[in-house]
Structure formats: C-alpha cells, structure tokens
N, C-alpha and C positions, 0 to 999 in steps of 0.2 A: 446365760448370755455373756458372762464376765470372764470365762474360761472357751468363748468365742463355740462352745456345743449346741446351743439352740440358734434354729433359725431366727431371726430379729424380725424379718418380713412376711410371716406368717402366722394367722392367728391358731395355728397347728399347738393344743399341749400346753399354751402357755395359761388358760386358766386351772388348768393340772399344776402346775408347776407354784403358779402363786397360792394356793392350795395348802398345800403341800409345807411351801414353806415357811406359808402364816403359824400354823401348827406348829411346825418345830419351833419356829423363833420365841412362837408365846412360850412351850415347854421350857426354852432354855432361858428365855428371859427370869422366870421364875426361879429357877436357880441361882439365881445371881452369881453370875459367872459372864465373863465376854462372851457376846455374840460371834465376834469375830474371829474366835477359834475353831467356829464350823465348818469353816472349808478345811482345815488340817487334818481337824477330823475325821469327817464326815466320807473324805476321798481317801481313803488309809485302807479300801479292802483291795488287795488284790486284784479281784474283778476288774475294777476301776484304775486301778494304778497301769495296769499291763494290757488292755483292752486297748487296741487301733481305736484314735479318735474318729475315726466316720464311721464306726461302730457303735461309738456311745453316742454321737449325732442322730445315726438313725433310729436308735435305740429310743432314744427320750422324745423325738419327735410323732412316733409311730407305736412307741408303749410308750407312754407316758405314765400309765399307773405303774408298770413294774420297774421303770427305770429310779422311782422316787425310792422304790424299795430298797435299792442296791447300794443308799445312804447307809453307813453305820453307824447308831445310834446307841450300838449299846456302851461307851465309851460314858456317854453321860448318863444313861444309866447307870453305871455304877458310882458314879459323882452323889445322884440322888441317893441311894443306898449308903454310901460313906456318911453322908447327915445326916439322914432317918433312920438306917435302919432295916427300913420298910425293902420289899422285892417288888420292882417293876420290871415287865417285861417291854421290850420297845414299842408295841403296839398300844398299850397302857400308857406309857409315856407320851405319847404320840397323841392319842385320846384325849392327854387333860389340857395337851396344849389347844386344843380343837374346841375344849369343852371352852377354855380361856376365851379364846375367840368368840366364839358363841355370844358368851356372857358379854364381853366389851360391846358387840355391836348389840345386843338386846338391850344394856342400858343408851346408848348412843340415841337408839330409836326413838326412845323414850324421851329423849330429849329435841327429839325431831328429824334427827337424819335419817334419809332413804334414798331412793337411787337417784333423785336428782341431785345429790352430793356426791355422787360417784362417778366422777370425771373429769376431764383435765383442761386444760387450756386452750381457750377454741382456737390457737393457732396450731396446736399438735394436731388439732382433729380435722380442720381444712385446710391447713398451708403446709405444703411440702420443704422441706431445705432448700436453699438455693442451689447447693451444690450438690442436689439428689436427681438425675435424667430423667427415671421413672416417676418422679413423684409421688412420692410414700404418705401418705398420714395415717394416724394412728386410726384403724379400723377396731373402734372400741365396744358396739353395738355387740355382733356377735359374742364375744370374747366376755362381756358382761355377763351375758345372758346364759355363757358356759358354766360361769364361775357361781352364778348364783343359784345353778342344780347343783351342781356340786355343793356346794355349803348348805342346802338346804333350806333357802332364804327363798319367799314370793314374787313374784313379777316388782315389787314395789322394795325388793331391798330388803324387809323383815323377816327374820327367820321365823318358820312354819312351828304350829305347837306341835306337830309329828318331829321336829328336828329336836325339839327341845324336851319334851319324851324321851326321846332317843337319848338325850345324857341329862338327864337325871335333873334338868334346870324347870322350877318353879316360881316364875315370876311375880312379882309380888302386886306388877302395877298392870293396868291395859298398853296392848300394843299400838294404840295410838297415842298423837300426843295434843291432841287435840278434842278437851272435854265435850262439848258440845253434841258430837257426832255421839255419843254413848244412849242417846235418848233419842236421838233423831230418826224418823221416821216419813218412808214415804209412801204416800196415797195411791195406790193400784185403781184403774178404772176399771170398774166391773161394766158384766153385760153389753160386752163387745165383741161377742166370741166370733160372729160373721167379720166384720171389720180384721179380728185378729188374724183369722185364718187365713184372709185374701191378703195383708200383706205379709206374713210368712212366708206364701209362695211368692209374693211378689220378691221380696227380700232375696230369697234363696234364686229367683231367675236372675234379678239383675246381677247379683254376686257373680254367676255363674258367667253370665257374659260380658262382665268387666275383665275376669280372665280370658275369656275367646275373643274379645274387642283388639286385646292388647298382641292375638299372634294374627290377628287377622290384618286390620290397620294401620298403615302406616303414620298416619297421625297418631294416633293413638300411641303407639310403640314409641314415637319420640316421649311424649309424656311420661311413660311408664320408665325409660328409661332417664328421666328428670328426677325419678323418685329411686332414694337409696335402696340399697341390698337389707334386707333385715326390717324393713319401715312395716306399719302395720298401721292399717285407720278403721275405724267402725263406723256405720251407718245404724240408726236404730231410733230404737222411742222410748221416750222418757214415761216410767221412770227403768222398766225390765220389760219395756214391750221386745216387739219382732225386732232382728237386727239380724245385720251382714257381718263379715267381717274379714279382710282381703290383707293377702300381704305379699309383700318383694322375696323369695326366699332367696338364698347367696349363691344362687346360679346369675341371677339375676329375671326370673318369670313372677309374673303375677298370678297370684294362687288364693282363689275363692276358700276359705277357710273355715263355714259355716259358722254359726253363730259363737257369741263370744259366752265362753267358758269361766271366767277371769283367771286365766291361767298362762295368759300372754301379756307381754308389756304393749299395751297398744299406744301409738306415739301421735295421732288425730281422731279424737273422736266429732263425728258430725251427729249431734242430738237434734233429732222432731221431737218438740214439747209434748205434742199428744198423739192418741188414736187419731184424730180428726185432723190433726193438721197434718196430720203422715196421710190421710187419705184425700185430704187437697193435693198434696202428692202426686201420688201413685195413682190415682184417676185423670191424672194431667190437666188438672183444671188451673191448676199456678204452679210457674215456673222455678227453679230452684233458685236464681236472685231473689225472686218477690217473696219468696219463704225468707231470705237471711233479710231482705228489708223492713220486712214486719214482724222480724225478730222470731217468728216460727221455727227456725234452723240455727243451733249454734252451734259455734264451733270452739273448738277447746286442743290448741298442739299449735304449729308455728303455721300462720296466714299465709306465706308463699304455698307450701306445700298444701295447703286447704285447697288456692286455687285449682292445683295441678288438678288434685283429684274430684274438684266440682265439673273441673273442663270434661275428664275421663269419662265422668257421668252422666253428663249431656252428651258425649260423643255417643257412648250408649243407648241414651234415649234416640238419638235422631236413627241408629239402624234398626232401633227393635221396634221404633214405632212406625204409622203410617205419615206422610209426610204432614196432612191435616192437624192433625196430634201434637207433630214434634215440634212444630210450628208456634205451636201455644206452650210445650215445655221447656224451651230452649232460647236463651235470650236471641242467636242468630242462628235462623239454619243456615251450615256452610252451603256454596256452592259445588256444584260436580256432576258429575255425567248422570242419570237416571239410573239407565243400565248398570252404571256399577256399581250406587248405592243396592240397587237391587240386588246383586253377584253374592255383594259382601255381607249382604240381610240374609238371605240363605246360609250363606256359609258361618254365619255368626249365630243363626236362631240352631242350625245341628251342631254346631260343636258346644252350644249352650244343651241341649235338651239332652245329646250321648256323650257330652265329655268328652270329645277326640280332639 
C-alpha cells in the first residue's frame, strides 16, 4: 500500500499479503541485517521493475498468492549462506520465518493472548475520517478471520496442533492459559433422548426461519440489517445440548448455519441452562424475557446486539405460531392486519420447510 499497488479500501488480498510479509520479516529479522532493505531488494526482478503498474495492482489484488511470489528472495538467501554455510532454498527461507511466527504467537498464547487482542482502536473500527465522503472504517471481522486460515490458527487465535505438526513445533506447555480449565468437567444429562430430539427439530426449524423471517419481513429485515456483515450468535443448551446457529454473511443475508461445529468465531452466544428450561421454551409455556429474568437464558457477547437478535426471535415466534401461543411467548404481540400476518405465515412456514 506504501508504493500506492494494493487497494486500501478493500478487504480483497490483504490478509495474503500480511501473511506473507510476517514470514519474510521474521526470516530477515533473524539475520540481523535491516529490514528496511526489503524493498530494494525485494523489487529488483525485472518482472516487477518493467511491469505496467495497474498490472501489478491487479495482479496482487486478484492473485494474491502468486503476486507474493514474484518477491526475490534469493538475495538474502545468499547472505544466510555467507554465515553458515549451510544452502537454503527461498521457500526454506521462507518456511522458518513462518516457523518464527508460529513459535512467537504459541508462546504469546501462553501467556494469554488471543483474538480478543487482535484489534485496533475502536475509533478505526466505527468512526470514519472527517475528511472521508464514504465513510470508511476499518472492516476487520472478515479480514481476521482470512488471516487466521491462513496461518493456521482456531477460531480463538491459537495455532492448531495440525499447524504445528506441520513445522516440526512441540510445545512444551498447554494451550491454554488458564490452569483450572485442565480438569474441568461438565455434567451431560442423561435420559432425555425424547426431550432432545424434539428440540433438535425445534432448533433446526426456528434456525431455518429466522433466515426466511429476515427476506420475508420488513420489520424483521430492518433488524437484521442492524446486525453487522460477518456477526454470528448461537442459540443452545448448556452444556452440548441441541443449538442453532445463524449468521450475517458479507452479502449482507442471514444464513441458518446448522449447529455449531466450533469451528467458527461466534460473537453472541444466548445459553438455556438446561433440557428443561429449553423446553419451557420451545413449548411456549414462558416467554423469552421471563427465561433471562429467572436467569434461565444467558447471554455472553455485547447486550445491544442480544437485544436485536431476541427482538428477531420473537418476531419469529409471533408468525410461526398461532396467535393464542404467541401471545404467551412474546412479551408484545405487535399489531397488524390478520390477513397479512396470515400471507407472511405461509410464505415463511415454505420458504422454512423448502428452503426457497
């Protein structure tokens, strides 16, 4: 971005590119030699020298793996060879500075960082420049979450023991940092298989029709569009009971995403303490405030955003149920025409049952 080739305002390549250059900088740091001779270097092929700039633009934006390539590298390759010795090939070189990286954030973890340290100033992330028309802020969500397949790192920031296999790193301590969790254990209810299996379906219906809610209604669709691009909340029972779990992708649609896997950063989770209080629930016999009054429903991510998505879910219950029903689940039923509560319960129970 410093030689004005990557776009600034698009999360297009740019977790390729930080990537990429973590690696080289650890391998060159190690050398002890200036970093700041990388760009003299590094721009010295041909290719790159004599190449139309809105060629190497589109280049890096839309190959981003093969544009990293087109760095030369072996320059300091043979620097490392003048003191050792030893033959490294650029991709070797390249490798240990990866492996470097690796290593710094496996001890870092250890000492407690994870992805809630990875972020910036919450005026980048909500306030634009003054002197920006569009208003820009840094869209870091995505861009995160690129960077951390790429390095091989978990939804929580921690590199994976497949990552660390992969170069040869055996850690000496747990990946947590916090002893307690090592012995802790939680209590599964047995012999609740009817109970489980009625709210699975339940689970997996309302899931289904919080995304048809959201293209069907217009209340609705304002909510949903309250709620960021990338956001993800779960519904479920404590401790690995049944759960939902829905998310914004960067179209901006809400997308029923079946149950959680842990293999996504989910940014609200909304916990039922038990089988039983989940089928106070889902049998509509108490309402979703009366569950978070009596402390049956918690919640765990930022309270504006909880409300959004409790409003969402009562907006759901009042069309999927009979009005008698939603009446008892829903602290208000809204007002509105009968007939079109009716219109929009059709067109919301088929695009819930076929997906369309």
């Amino acid at each position: 971005m410093v030689l004005g080739w990557l776009n600034p305002y698009t999360t297009r390549a740019k977790a390729r590119f930080v990537y990429s250059f973590e690696n080289l900088y650890a391998a060159i740091h190690s050398l002890v030699t200036c970093p700041y001779t990388a760009y003299a270097y590094l721009f010295e092929s041909p290719l790159i020298k004599y190449m139309p700039t809105w060629l190497i633009r589109a280049w890096m934006q839309y190959v981003p793996r093969m544009a990293t390539r087109l760095m030369d590298v072996r320059l300091y390759v043979k620097l490392w060879r003048a003191i050792t010795g030893e033959r490294l090939t650029p991709r070797q070189f390249l490798k240990a500075g990866e492996r470097i990286q690796i290593l710094e954030r496996l001890m870092n973890t250890g000492a407690g960082i994870s992805r809630k340290d990875d972020t910036l100033p919450g005026r980048m992330l909500n306030e634009a420049r003054q002197n920006d028309e569009d208003g820009h802020t840094v869209p870091l969500r995505p861009m995160l979450d690129d960077y951390y397949l790429l390095r091989g790192y978990d939804l929580h920031g921690i590199p994976t023991r497949k990552t660390l296999a992969r170069l040869a790193i055996e850690p000496k301590w747990t990946l947590h940092s916090d002893p307690r969790t090592a012995d802790f254990r939680m209590i599964r209810p047995r012999g609740k298989l009817l109970k489980n299996g009625y709210l699975t379906v339940m689970f997996w219906f309302v899931g289904r029709a919080v995304e048809a809610l959201a293209r069907s209604d217009g209340e609705a669709r304002k909510i949903a569009e309250a709620i960021p691009n990338g956001f993800a909340f779960r519904l479920g029972v404590a401790p690995d009971g049944p759960c939902m779990l829905v998310g914004k992708d960067r179209r901006g649609k809400l997308r029923y995403l079946g149950r959680d896997t842990g293999e996504r950063c989910i940014d609200l989770k909304l916990t039922i303490k038990s089988i039983d209080a989940a089928m106070l629930l889902f049998t509509f016999q108490e309402a979703t405030v009366t569950a978070v009054a009596r402390n049956r429903l918690t919640v765990s991510g930022d309270t504006a955003m909880a409300c959004r998505v409790l409003r969402l879910l009562d907006r759901v219950e009042v069309y999927l149920l009979p009005k008698a029903l939603a009446q008892r689940a829903v602290r208000r039923y809204p007002d509105g025409s009968p007939w079109r509560k009716f219109g929009l319960r059709i067109l919301i129970y088929l695009r819930t049952v076929l997906g369309i």
